[in-house]
Backbone as JSON, one array per atom type, in Angstrom:
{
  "sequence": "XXXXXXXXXXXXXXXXXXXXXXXXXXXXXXXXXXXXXXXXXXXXXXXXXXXXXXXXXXXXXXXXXXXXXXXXXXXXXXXXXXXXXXXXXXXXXXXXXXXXXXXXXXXXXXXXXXXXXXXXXXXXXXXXXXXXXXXXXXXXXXXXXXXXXXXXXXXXXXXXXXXXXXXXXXXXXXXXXXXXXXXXXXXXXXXXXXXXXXXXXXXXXXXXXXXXXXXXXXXXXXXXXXXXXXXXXXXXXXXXXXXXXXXXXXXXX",
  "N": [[16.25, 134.01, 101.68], [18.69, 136.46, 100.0], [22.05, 135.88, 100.92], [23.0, 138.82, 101.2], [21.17, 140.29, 101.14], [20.34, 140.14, 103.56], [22.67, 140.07, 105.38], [22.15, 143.28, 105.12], [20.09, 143.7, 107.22], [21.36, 143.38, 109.21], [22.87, 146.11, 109.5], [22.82, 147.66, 111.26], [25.29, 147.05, 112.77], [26.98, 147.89, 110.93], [28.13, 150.25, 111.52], [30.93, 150.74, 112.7], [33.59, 151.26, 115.28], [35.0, 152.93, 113.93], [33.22, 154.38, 112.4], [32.01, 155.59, 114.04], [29.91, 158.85, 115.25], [31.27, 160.25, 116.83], [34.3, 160.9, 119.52], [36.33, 158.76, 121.01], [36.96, 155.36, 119.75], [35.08, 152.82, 121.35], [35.17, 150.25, 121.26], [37.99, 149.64, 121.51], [39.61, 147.5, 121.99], [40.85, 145.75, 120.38], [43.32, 145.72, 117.98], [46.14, 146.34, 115.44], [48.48, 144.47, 115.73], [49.94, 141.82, 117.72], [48.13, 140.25, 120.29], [45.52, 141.03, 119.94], [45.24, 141.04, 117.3], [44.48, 141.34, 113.86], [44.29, 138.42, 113.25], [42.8, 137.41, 115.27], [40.57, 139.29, 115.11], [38.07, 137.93, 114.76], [37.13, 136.46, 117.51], [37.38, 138.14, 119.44], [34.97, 139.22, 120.3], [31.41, 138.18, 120.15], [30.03, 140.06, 118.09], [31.94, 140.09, 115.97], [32.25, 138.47, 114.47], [32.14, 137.88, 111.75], [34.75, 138.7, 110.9], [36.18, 136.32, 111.03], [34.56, 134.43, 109.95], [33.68, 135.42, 107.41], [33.2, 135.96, 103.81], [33.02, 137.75, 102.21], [34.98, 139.52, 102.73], [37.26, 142.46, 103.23], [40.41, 144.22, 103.04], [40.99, 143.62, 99.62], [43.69, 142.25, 97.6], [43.85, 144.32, 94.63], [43.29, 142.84, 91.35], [43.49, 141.34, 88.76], [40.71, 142.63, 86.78], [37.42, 142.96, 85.68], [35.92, 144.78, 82.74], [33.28, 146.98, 82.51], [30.09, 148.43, 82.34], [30.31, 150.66, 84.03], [28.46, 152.62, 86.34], [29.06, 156.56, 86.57], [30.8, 157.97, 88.86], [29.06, 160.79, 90.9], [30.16, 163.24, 92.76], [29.06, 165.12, 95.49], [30.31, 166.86, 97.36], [30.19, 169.27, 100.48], [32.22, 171.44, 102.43], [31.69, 171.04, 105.03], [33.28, 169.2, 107.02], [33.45, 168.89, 110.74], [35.03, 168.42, 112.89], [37.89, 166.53, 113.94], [38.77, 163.86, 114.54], [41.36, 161.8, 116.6], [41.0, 158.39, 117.05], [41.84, 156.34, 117.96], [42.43, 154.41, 116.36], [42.69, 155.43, 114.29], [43.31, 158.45, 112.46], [40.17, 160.5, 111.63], [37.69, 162.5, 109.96], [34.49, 164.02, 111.02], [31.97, 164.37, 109.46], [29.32, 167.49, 109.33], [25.91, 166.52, 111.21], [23.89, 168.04, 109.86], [25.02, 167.45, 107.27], [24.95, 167.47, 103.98], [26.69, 166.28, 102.11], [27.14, 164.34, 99.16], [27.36, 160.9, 97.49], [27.08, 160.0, 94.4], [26.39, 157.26, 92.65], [26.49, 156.75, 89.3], [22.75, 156.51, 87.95], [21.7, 155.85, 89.98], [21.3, 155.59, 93.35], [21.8, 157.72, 96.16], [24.43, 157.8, 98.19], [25.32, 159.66, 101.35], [27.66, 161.47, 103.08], [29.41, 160.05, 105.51], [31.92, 160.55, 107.39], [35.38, 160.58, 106.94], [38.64, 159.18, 107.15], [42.1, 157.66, 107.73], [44.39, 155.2, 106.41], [47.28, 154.0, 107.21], [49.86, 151.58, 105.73], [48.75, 151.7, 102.39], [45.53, 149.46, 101.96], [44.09, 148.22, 100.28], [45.65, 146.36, 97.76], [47.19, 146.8, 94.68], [47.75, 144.66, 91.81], [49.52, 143.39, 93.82], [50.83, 145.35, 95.47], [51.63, 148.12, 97.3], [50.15, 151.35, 98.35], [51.44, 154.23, 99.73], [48.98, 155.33, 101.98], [46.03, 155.17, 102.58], [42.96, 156.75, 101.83], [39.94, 156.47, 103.02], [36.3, 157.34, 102.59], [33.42, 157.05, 103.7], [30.41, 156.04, 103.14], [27.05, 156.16, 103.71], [23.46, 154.66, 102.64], [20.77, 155.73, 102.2], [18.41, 154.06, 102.9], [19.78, 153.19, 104.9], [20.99, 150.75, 104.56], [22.85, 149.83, 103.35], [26.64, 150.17, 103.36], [28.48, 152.77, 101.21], [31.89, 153.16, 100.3], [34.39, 155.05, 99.27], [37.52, 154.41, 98.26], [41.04, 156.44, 97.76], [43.77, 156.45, 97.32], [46.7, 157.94, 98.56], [50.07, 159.12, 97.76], [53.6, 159.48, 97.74], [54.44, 162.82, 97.04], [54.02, 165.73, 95.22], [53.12, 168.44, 97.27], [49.62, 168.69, 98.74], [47.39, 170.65, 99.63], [45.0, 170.3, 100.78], [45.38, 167.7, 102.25], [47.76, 168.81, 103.95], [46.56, 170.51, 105.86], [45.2, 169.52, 107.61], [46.91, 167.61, 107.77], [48.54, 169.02, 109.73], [47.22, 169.35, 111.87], [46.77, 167.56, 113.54], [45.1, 165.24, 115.86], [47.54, 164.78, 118.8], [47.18, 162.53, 120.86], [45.16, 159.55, 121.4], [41.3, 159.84, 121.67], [41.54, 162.27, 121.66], [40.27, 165.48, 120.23], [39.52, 167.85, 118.1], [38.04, 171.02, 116.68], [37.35, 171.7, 113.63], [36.89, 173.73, 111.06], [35.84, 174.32, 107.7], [36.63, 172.07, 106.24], [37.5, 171.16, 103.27], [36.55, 168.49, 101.51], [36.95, 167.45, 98.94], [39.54, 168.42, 97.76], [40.91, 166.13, 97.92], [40.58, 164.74, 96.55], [41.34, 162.5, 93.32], [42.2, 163.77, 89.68], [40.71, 162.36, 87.92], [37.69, 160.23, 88.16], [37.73, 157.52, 87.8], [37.05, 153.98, 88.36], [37.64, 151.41, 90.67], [35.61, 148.34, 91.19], [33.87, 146.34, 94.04], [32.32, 143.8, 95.48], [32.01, 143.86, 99.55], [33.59, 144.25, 102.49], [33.43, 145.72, 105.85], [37.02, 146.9, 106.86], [37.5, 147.03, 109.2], [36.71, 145.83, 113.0], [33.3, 145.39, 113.27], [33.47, 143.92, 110.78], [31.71, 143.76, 109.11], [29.68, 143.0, 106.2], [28.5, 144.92, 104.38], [29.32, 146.9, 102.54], [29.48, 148.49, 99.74], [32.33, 148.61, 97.53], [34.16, 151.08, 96.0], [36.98, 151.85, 94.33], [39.66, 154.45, 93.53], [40.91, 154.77, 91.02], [43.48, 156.74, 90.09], [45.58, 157.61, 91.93], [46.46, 160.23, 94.29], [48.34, 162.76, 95.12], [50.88, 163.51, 97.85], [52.64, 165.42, 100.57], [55.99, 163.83, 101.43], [56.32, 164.73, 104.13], [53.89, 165.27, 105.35], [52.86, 162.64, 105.05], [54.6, 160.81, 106.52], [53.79, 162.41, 109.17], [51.83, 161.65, 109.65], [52.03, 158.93, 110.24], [53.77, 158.74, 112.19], [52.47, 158.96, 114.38], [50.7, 156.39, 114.02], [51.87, 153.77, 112.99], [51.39, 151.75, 111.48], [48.27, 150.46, 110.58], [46.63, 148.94, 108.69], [44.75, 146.83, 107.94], [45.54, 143.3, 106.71], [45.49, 141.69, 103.57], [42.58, 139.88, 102.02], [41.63, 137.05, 100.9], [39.93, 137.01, 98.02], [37.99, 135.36, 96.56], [36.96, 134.39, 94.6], [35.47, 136.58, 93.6], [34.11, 139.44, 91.28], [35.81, 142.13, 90.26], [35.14, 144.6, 89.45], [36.0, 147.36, 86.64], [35.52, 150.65, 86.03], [34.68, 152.56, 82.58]],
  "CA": [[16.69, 135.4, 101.53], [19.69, 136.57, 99.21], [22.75, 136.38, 101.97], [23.61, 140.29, 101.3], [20.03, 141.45, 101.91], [19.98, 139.43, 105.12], [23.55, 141.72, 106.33], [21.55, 144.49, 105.7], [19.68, 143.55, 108.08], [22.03, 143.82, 110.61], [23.65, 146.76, 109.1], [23.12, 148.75, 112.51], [26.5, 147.15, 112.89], [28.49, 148.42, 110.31], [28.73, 151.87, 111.95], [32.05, 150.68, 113.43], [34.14, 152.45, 115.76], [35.62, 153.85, 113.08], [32.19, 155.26, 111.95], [31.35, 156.68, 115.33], [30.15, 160.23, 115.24], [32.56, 161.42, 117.82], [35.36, 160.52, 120.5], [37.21, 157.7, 121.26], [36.4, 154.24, 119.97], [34.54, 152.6, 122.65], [35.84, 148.72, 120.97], [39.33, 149.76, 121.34], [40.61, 146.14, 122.66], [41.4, 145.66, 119.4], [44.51, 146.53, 117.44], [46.8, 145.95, 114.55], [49.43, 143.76, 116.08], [49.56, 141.49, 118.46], [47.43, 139.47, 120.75], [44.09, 141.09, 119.17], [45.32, 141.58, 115.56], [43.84, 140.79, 112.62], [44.07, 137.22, 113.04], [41.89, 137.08, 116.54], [39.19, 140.24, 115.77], [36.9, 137.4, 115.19], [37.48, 136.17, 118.66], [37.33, 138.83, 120.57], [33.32, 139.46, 120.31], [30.79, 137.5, 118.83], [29.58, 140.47, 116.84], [32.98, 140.56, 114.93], [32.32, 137.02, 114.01], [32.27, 138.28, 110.08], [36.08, 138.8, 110.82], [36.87, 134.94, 110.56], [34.58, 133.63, 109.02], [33.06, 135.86, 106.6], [33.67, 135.45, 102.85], [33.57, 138.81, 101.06], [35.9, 140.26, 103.56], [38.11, 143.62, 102.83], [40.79, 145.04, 101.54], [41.6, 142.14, 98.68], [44.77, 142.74, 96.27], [43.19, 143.81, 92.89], [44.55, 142.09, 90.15], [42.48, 140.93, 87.25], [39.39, 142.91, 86.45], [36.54, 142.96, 84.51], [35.91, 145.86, 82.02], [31.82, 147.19, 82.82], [29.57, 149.82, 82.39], [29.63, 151.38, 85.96], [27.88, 154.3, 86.11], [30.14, 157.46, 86.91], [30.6, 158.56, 90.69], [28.92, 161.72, 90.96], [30.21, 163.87, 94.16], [28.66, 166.58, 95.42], [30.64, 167.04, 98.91], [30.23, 170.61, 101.8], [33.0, 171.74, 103.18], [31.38, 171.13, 106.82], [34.08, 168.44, 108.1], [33.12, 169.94, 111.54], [35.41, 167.69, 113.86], [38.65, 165.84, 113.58], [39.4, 163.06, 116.25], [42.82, 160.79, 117.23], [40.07, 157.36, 117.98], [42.62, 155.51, 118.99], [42.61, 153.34, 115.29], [43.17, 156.25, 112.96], [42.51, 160.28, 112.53], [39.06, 160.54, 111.25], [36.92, 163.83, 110.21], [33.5, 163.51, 110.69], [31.01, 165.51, 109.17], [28.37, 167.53, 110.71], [24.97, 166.35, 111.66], [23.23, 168.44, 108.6], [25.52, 167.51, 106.39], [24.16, 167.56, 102.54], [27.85, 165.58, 101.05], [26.31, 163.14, 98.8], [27.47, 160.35, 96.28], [25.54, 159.19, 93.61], [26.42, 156.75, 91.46], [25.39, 156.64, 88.11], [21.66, 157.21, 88.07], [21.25, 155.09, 91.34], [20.65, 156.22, 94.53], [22.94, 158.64, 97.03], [25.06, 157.86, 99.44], [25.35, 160.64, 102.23], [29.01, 161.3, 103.43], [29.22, 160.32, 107.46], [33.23, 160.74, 107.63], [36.42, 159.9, 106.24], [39.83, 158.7, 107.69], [42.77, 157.06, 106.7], [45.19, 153.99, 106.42], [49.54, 154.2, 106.83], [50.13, 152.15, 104.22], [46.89, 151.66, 102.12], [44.69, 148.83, 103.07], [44.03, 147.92, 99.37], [46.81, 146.85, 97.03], [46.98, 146.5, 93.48], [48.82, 143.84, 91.18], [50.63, 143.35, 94.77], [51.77, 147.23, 95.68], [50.99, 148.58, 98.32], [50.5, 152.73, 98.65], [51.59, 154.67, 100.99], [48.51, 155.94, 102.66], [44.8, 155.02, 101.75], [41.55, 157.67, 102.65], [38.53, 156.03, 102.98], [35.32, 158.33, 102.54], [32.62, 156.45, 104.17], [28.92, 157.0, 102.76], [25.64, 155.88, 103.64], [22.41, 155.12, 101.89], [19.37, 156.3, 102.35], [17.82, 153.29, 103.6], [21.3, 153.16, 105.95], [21.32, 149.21, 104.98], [24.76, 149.66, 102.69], [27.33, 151.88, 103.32], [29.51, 152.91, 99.95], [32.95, 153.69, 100.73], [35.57, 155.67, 97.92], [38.6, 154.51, 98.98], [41.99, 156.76, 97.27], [45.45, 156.59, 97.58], [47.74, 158.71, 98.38], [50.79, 158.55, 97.22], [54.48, 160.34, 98.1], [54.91, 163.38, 95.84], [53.85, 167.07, 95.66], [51.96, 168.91, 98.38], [48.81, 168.53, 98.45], [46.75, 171.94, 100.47], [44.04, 169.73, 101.75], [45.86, 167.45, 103.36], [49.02, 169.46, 104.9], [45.94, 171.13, 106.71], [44.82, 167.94, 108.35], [48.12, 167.16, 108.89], [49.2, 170.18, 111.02], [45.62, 169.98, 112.93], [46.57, 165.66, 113.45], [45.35, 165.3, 117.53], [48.1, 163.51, 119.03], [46.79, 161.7, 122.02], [44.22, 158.81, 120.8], [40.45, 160.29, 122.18], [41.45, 163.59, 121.76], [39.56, 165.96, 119.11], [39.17, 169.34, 117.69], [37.18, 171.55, 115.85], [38.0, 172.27, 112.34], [36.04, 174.7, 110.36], [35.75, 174.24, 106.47], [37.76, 171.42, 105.68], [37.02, 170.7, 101.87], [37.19, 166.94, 101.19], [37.03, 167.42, 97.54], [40.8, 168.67, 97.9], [41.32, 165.01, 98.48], [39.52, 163.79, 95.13], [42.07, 162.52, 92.09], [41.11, 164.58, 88.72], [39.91, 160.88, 87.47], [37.41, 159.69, 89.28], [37.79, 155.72, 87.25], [37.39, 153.32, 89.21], [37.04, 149.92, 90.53], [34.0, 148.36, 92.07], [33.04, 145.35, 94.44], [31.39, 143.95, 97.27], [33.06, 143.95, 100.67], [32.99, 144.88, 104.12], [34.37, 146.87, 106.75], [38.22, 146.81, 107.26], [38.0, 146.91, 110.79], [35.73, 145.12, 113.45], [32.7, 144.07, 112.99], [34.01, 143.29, 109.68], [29.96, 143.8, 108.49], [29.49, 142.64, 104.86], [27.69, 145.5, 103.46], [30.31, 147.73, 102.11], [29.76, 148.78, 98.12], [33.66, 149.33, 97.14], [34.63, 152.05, 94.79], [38.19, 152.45, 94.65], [39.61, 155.34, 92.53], [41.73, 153.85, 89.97], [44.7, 157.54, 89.79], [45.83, 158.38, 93.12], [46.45, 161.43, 94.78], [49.74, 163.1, 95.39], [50.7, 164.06, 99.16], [54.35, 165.45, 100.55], [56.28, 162.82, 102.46], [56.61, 165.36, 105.63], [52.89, 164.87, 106.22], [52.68, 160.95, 105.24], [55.41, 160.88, 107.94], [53.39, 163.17, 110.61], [50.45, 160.32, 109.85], [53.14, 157.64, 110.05], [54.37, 159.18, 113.47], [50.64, 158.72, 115.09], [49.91, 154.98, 113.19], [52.84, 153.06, 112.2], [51.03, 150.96, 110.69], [47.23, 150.58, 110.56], [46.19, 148.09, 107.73], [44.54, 145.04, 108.08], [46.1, 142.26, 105.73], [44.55, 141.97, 102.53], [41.81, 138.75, 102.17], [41.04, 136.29, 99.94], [38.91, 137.33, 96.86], [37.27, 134.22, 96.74], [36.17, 134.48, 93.25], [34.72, 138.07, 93.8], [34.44, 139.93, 90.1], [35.89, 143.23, 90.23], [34.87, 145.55, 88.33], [36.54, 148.46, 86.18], [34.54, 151.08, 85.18], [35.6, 153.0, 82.11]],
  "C": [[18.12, 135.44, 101.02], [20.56, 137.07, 100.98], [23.26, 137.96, 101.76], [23.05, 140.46, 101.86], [20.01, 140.89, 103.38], [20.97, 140.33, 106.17], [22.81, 142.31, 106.24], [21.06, 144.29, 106.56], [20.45, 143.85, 109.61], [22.99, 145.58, 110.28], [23.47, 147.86, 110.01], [24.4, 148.71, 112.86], [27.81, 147.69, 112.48], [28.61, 149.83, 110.65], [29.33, 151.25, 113.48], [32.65, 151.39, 114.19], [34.63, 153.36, 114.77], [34.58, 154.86, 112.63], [31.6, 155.76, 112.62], [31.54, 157.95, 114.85], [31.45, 160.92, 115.71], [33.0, 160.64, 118.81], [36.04, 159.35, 120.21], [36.59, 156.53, 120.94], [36.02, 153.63, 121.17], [35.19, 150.58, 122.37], [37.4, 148.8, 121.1], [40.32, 149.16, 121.77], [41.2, 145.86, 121.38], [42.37, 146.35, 118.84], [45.1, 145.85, 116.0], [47.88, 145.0, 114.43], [48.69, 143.03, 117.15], [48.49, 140.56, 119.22], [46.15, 139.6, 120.48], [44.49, 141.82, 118.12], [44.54, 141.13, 115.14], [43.52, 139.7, 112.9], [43.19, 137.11, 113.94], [40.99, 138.0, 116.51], [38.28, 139.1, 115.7], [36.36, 136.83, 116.06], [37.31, 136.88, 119.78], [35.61, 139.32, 121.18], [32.92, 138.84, 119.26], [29.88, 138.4, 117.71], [30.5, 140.73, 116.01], [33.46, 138.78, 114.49], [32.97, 137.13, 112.06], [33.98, 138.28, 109.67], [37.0, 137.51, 110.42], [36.15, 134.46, 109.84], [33.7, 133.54, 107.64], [33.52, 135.62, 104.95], [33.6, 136.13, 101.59], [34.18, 140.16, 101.86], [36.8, 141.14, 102.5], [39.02, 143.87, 103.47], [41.01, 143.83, 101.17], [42.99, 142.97, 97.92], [43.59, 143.06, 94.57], [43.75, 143.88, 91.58], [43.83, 142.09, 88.58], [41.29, 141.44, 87.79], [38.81, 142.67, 85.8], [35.71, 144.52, 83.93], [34.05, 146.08, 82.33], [31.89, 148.52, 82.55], [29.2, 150.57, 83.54], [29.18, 152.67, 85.87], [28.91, 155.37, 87.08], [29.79, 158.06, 88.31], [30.43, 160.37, 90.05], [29.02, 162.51, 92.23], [30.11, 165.27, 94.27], [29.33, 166.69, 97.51], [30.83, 168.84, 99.33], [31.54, 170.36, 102.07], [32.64, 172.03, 104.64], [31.82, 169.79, 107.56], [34.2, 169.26, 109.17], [33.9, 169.14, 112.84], [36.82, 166.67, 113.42], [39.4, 165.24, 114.79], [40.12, 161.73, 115.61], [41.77, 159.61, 117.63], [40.83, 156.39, 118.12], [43.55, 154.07, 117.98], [43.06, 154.43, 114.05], [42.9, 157.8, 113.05], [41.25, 159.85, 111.44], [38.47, 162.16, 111.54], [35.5, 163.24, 109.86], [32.4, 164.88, 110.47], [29.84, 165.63, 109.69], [27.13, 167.08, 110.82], [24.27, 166.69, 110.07], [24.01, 168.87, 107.65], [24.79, 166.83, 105.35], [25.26, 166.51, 101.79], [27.53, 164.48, 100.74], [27.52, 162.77, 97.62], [26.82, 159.68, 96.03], [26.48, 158.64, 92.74], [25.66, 156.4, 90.12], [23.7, 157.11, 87.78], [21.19, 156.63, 89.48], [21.24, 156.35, 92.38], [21.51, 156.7, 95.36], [22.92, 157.78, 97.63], [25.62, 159.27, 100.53], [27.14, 160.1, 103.28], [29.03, 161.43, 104.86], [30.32, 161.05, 107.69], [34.07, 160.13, 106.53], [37.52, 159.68, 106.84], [40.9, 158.12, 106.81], [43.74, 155.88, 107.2], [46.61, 154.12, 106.11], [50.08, 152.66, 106.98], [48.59, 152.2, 103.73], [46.46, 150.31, 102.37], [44.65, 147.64, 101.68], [45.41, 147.4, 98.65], [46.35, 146.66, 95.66], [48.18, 146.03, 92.83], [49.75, 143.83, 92.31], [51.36, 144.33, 95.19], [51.13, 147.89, 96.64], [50.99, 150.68, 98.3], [51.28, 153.6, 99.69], [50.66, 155.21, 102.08], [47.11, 155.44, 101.8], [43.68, 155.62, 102.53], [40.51, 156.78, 101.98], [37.33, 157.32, 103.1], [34.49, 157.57, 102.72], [31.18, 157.18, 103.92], [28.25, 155.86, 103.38], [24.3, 156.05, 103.25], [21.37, 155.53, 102.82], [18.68, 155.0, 103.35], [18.86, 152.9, 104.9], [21.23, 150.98, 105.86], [22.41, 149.05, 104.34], [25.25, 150.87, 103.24], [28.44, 151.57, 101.61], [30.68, 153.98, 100.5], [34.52, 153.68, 99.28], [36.53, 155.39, 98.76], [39.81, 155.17, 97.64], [43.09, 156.83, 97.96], [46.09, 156.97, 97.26], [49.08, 157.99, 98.43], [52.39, 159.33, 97.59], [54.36, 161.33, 96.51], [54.57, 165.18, 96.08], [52.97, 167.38, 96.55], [50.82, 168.74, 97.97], [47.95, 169.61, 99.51], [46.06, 171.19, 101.71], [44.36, 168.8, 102.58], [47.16, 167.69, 104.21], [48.07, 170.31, 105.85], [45.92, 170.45, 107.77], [45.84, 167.77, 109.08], [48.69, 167.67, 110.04], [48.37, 169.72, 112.09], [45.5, 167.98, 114.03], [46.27, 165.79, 115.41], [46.37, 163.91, 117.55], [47.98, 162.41, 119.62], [45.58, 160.53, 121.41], [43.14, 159.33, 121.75], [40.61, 161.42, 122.33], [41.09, 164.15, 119.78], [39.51, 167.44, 119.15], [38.0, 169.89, 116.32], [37.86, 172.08, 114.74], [37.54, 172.52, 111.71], [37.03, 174.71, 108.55], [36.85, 173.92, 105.56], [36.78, 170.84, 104.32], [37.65, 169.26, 102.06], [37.64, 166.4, 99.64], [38.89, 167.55, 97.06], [41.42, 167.54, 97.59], [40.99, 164.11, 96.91], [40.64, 163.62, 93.75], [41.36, 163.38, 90.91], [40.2, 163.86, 87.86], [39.27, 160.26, 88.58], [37.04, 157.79, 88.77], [37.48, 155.08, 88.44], [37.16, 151.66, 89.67], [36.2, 149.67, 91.37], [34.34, 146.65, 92.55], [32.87, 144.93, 95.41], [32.2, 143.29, 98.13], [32.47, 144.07, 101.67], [33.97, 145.87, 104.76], [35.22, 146.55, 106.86], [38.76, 146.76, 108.81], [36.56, 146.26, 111.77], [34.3, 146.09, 113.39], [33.1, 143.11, 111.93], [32.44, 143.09, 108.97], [30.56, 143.76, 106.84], [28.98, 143.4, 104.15], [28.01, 146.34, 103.24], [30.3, 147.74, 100.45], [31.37, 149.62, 98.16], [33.74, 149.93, 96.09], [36.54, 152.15, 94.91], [39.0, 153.66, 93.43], [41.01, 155.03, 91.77], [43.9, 155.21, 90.01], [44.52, 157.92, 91.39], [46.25, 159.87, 93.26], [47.84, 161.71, 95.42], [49.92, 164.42, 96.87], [51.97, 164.2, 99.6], [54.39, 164.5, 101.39], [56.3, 163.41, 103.51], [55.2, 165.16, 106.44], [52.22, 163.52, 106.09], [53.75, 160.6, 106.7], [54.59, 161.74, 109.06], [52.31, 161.87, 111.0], [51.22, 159.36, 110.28], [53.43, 157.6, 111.59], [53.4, 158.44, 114.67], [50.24, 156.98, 114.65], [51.02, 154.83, 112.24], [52.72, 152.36, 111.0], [49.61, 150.59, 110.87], [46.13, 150.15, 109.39], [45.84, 147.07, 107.86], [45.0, 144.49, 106.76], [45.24, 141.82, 105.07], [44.27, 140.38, 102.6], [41.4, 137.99, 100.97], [39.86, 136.42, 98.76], [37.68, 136.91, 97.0], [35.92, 134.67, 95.27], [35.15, 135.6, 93.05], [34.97, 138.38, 92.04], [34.57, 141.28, 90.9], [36.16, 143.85, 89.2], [35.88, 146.7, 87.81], [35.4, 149.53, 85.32], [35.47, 152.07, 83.59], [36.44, 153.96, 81.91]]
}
């Protein structure tokens, strides 16, 4: 069996704390520093084995691409982000139950939008640069054995509506949540949606392998007063970028 299709197989796992519906991570021994950083999630449980000694681990630096015909992200996202919870690893909005927010790539097959969250700085870098802030938009297919996750980065610069909302609404306490009625995610979307493509995993434990990366090539411009409110809450909240390991990444055009 091709080692991807075989993750799928387990791909009950990759709905991480981070991809919990609602409340408080329930894995929340883990952290960003420290005695269960980065270097020891694969240590701490043997289902976050993928963390040491997996080998198309995420975020990478991306440096050298390769030019392709990727078929164009088509997003059709609701404004029914119906929840926005402090889990203890990041703010996360998760959308509701009969939510419709789909991406399709190219002529392929949807991905259905669970949530999205974010990363202070970004998670990703490029040619060695780090952002200031990187939103992940977390999808799932249809068969729920990949998830496809748009990651963009924000960037310091002019306001941005959709997220100075967010920001006001940020719970402070980690496991605390509110209700937030018709948060557009599209708000959030560069006016290029370019981008780069390739295969990965989750950024945070399990560290599951079955992550299709999109990343959106023009970032998104956000004031520094609410990269600082995020900043305030999650100093820092990036796992350290991983070894390629002869991965091709793609550019679409």
């Amino acid at each position: 069996m091709h080692r991807r299709q075989a993750l799928k197989l387990f791909a009950g796992l990759a709905l991480c704390p981070l991809c919990a519906p609602r409340g408080f991570a329930a894995d929340a021994h883990w952290s960003y520093a420290g005695a269960n950083g980065p270097a020891k999630w694969g240590d701490l449980d043997a289902a976050n084995r993928a963390c040491s000694v997996g080998s198309q681990q995420s975020p990478i630096d991306i440096g050298t691409t390769v030019k392709a015909q990727l078929g164009p992200l088509k997003i059709t996202w609701e404004k029914n982000a119906d929840t926005i919870v402090n889990n203890g690893h990041t703010i996360q909005l998760d959308m509701g139950e009969t939510s419709a927010s789909v991406l399709q790539v190219g002529d392929g097959g949807n991905f259905r939008l669970v949530q999205f969250h974010f990363h202070h700085p970004s998670e990703h870098l490029v040619e060695g640069r780090r952002s200031a802030m990187e939103a992940h938009f977390v999808h799932q297919s249809a068969d729920r054995g990949t998830l496809g996750v748009l990651g963009v980065f924000l960037v310091s610069g002019a306001a941005n509506p959709a997220f100075a909302r967010l920001a006001a609404a940020f719970p402070a306490a980690a496991g605390q949540e509110a209700a937030l009625d018709g948060v557009d995610p599209n708000g959030l979307l560069p006016a290029s949606l370019a981008y780069w493509s390739y295969e990965g995993s989750l950024t945070t434990p399990p560290c599951s392998e079955v992550v299709d990366w999109m990343v959106a090539r023009q970032p998104v411009e956000v004031a520094d007063a609410d990269i600082a409110r995020f900043a305030a809450l999650y100093p820092m909240n990036a796992r350290p970028v991983l070894a390629d390991n002869r991965r091709f990444i793609l550019s679409s055009p």
